[in-house]
C-alpha positions in Angstrom: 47.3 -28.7 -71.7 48.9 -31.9 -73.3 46.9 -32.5 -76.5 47.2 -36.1 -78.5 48.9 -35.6 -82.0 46.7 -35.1 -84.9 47.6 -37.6 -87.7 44.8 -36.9 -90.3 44.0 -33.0 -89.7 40.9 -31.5 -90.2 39.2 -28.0 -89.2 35.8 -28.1 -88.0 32.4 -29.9 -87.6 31.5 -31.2 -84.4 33.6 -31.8 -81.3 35.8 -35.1 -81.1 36.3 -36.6 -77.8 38.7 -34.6 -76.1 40.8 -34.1 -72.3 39.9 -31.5 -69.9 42.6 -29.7 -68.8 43.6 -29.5 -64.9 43.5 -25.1 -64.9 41.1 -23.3 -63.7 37.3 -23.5 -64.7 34.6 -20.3 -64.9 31.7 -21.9 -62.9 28.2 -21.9 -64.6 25.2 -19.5 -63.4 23.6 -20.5 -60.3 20.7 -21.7 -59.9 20.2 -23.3 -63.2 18.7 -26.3 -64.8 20.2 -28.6 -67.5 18.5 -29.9 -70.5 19.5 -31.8 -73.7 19.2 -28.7 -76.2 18.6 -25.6 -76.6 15.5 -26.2 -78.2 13.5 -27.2 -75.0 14.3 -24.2 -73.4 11.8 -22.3 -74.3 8.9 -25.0 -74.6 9.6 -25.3 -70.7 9.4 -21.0 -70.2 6.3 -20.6 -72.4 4.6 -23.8 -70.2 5.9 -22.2 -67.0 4.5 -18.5 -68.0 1.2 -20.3 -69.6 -1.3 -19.5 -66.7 0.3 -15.3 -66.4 1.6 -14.6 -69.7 0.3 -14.6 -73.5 2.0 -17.7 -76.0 3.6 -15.2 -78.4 7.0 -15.1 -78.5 9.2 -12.3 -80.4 12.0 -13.7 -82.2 14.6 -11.8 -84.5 13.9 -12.3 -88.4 17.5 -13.6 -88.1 17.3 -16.6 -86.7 17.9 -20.7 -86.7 15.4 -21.8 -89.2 15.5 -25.5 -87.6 15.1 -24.1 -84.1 11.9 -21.6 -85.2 10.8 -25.0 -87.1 10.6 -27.2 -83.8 9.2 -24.1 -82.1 6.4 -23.7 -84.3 5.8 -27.3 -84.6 5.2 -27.9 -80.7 2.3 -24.9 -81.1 4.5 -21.8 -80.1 2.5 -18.4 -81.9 6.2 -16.9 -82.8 6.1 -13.4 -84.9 9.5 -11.5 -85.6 11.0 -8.5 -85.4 14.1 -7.0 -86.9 17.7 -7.6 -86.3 20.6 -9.4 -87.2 24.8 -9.5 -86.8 25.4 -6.3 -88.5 22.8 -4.1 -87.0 24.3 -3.1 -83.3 21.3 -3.5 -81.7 17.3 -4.4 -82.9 15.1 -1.8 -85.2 13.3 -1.4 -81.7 9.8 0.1 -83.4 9.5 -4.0 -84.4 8.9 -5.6 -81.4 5.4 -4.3 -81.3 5.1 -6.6 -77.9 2.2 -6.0 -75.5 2.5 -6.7 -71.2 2.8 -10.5 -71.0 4.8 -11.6 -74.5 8.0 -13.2 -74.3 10.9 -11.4 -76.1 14.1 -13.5 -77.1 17.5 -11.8 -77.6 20.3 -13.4 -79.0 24.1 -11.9 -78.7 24.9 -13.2 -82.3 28.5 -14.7 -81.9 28.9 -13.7 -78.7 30.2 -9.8 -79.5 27.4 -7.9 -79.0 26.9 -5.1 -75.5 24.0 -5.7 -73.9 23.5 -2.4 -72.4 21.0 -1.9 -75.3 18.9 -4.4 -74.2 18.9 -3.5 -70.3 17.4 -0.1 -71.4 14.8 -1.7 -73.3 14.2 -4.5 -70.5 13.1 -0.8 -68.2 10.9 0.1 -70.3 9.0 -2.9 -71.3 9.4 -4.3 -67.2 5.7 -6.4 -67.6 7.5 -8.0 -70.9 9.3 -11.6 -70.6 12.9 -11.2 -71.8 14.8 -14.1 -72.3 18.2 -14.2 -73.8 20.2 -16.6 -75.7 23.9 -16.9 -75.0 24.6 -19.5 -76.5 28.0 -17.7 -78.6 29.3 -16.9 -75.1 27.5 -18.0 -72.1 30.3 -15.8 -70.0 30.1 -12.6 -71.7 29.9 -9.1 -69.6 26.2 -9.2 -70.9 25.7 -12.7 -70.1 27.1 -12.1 -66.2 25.4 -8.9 -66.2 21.8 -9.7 -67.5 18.8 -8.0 -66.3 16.8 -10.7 -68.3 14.1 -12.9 -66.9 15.5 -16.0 -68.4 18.9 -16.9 -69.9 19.9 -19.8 -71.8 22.9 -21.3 -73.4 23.3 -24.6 -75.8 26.9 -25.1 -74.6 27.2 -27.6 -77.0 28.3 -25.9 -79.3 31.2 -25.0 -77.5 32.0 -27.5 -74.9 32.9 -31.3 -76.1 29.9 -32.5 -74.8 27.2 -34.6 -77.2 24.5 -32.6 -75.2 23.7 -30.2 -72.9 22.0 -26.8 -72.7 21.4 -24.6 -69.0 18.6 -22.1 -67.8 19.1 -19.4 -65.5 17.2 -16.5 -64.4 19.3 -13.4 -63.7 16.9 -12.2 -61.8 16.3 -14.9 -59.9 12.9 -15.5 -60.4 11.7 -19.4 -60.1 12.7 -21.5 -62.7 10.2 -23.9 -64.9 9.2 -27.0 -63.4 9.0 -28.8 -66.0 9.0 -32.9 -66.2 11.7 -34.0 -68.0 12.5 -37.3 -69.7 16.0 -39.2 -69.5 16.0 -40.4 -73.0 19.2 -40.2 -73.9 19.9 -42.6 -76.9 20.5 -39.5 -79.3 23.1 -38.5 -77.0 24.7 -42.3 -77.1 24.9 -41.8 -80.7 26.1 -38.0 -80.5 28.9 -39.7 -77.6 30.0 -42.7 -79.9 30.5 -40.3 -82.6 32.7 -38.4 -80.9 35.0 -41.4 -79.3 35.3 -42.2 -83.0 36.0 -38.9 -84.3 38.9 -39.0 -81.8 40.5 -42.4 -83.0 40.2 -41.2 -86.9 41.7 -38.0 -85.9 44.9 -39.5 -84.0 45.0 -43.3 -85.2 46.5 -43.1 -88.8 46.4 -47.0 -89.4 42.1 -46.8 -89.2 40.4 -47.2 -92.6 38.4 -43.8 -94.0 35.4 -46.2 -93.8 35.2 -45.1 -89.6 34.9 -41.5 -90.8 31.3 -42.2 -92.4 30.6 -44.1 -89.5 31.0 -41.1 -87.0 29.0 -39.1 -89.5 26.6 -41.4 -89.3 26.3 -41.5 -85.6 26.0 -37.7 -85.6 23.3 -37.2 -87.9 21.2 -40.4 -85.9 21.7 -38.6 -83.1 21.0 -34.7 -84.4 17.5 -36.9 -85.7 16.8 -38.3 -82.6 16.5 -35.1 -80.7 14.8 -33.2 -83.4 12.1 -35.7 -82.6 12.2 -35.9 -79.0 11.0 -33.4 -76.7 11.8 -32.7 -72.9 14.9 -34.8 -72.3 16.7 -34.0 -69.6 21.0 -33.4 -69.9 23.0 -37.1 -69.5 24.3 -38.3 -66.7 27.9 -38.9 -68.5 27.1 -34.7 -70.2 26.7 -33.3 -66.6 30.0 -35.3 -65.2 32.4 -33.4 -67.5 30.9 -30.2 -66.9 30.7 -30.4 -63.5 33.5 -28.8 -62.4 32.7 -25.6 -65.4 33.6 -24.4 -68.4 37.6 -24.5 -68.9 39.4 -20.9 -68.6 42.0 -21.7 -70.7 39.8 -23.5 -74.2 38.3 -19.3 -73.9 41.1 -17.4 -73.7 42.8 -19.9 -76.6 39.3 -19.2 -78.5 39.8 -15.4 -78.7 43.5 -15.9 -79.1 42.8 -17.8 -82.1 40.1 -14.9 -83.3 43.1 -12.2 -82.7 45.2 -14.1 -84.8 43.9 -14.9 -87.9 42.4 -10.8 -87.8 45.6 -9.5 -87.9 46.9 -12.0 -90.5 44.1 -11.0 -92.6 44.9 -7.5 -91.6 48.5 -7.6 -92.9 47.8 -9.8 -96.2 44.5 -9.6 -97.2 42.9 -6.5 -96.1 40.0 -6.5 -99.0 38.2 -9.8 -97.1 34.7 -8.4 -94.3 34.3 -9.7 -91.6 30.9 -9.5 -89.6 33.2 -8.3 -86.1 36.4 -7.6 -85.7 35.8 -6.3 -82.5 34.2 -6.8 -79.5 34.4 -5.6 -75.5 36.9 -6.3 -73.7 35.1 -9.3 -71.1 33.5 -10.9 -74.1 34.9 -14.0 -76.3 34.0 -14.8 -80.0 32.3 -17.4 -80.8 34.3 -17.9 -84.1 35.7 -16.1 -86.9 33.0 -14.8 -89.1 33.5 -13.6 -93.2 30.9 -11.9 -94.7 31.2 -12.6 -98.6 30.8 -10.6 -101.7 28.1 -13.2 -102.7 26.6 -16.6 -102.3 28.9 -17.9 -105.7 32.0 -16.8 -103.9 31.0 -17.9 -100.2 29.6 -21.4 -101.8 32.9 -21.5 -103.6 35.2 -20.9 -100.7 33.0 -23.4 -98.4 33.5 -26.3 -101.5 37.0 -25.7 -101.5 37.8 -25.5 -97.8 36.4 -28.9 -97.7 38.7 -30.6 -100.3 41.8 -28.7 -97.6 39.4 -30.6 -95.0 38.3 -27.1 -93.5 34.6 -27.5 -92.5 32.7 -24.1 -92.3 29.6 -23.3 -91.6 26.7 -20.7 -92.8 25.3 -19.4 -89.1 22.5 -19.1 -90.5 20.4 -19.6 -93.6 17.3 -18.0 -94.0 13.7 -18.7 -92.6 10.1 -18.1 -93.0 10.5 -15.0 -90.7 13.8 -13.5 -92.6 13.7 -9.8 -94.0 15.7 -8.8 -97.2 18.6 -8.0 -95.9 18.9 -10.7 -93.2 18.3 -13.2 -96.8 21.8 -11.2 -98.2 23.3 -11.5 -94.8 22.4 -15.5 -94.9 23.6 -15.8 -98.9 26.9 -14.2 -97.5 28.2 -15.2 -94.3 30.7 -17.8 -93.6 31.8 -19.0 -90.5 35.2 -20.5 -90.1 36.0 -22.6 -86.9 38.6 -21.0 -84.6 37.7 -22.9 -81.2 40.3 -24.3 -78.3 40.6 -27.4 -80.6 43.3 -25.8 -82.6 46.9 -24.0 -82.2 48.4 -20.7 -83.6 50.0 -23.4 -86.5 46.5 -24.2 -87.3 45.0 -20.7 -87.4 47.9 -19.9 -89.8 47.0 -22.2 -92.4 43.7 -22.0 -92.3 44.3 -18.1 -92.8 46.7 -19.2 -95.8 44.3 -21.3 -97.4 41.7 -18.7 -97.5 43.8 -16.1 -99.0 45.3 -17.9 -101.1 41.4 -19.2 -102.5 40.3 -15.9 -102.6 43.3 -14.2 -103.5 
């Protein structure tokens, strides 16, 4: 894939507008619907189940406090149960379900087997599972699900300013669910990115379009936290027509392999939450677990002066347990995606050791 030359270089934060490369695509599940985010998803399962099924939905204690927010907001009973990236599969005794609820798994940064959950899924048959793979809609669990419901914000890894799909694995009829095409806070999301691109390859554009971009991005994030329903855009749905790119995955996990074994060789005494995962699965990113909130928040402000952008996936929420609050005070995740070359895994890798060092 020819990619433009990056004149001011920086690691991270949200997609610029990029090329899709002419290779080979992995196709999406069929059938499926599209929406704007994530979010919705479940708003449209809990109204389809309404009439058969009980409101309460299981979450893990783990969890996307901005997500559970929006959930809770629109009315959704939620109640939690235990898990999170290091436990290898739930503390099962705390999904205390009854025939009817609506369970939600997630495959935290797309690593996790599954198999755990297709166990549970025959024993709890009269349960709604619905699972979240949004780390790695393509996994071997992913392909493989026995859930009811799937869904994926691909967002978050596809350079798209929106766009989230619903399938049901086993095939059972999807929501029907009016949706809205209100798409301004994609406009903003899509602007952002155009100008992302420019201040990433232009070197003659003032700093000023850099606030500018952010600006657009956080009118837009606003704009569907307060919107409900909207349907995927038109210009969203074009470029992922065709699928997700085979290549931007396998440069993904090539880019996790990396900066492991550099890590491996050089600085051996830095955790990780993986670094592992089966063999048809693809990180979502690479993922440190601290010593403590000072040294992660330390790390994080000094990445940003190299103009690395990390994130904390996630912080904590009304629902987390003790150990999912260490986990959130802890955890660092450093982006690895298709955006960036070997080169660029390597000094990011530098930079850390040499901060922590």
């Amino acid at each position: 894939m020819i990619k433009n030359k990056i004149v001011n270089w920086e690691i991270g934060s949200e997609f610029h507008w990029m090329s899709y490369p002419k290779g080979s695509y992995i196709l999406w599940p069929e059938p499926c619907l599209w929406y704007a985010t994530g979010r919705d998803i479940l708003l449209a399962i809990c109204d389809h189940s309404r009439e058969c099924h009980s409101k309460t939905v299981f979450v893990p204690d783990y969890f996307c406090p901005e997500v559970l927010s929006c959930w809770i907001k629109c009315g959704i009973r939620l109640r939690s149960y235990v898990d999170n990236p290091l436990m290898p599969y739930p503390d099962w005794d705390s999904i205390d379900c009854l025939p009817g609820d609506i369970v939600l798994a997630v495959n935290f940064f797309g690593v996790r087997d599954g198999i755990f959950w297709k166990k549970w899924k025959s024993k709890n048959k009269e349960v709604v599972l619905v699972e979240d793979h949004t780390h790695d809609p393509f996994s071997g669990w992913a392909m493989n699900s026995v859930a009811d419901y799937a869904f994926a914000s691909i967002r978050k890894i596809c350079p798209v300013p929106d766009g989230a799909l619903l399938w049901s694995p086993q095939k059972k009829i999807l929501p029907v669910s009016s949706v809205k095409n209100e798409w301004s806070g994609s406009a903003y999301k899509l602007a952002a990115m155009i100008l992302k691109r420019d201040f990433l390859e232009q070197q003659t554009l003032s700093l000023s379009i850099k606030e500018t971009y952010r600006d657009f991005q956080k009118k837009g994030e606003e704009l569907y936290l307060n919107s409900r329903g909207v349907s995927m855009s038109p210009w969203s749905r074009f470029l992922t027509a065709d699928g997700y790119p085979r290549e931007w995955r396998v440069q993904r996990e090539k880019n996790v392999r990396c900066f492991l074994e550099i890590f491996k060789k050089r600085a051996s005494f830095i955790n990780f939450i993986f670094n592992s995962w089966p063999k048809d699965h693809c990180p979502f990113n690479i993922v440190l677990f601290l010593l403590s909130e000072n040294i992660r928040d330390g790390l994080r402000n000094k990445l940003i002066k190299s103009n690395i952008y990390s994130e904390v996936n996630w912080v904590k929420n009304k629902f987390s347990s003790s150990k999912s609050i260490d986990i959130s005070k802890r955890i660092l995740t450093i982006p690895v995606d298709h955006r960036y070359s070997i080169d660029d895994i390597e000094r990011i890798a530098v930079k850390i050791i040499d901060i922590l060092g």
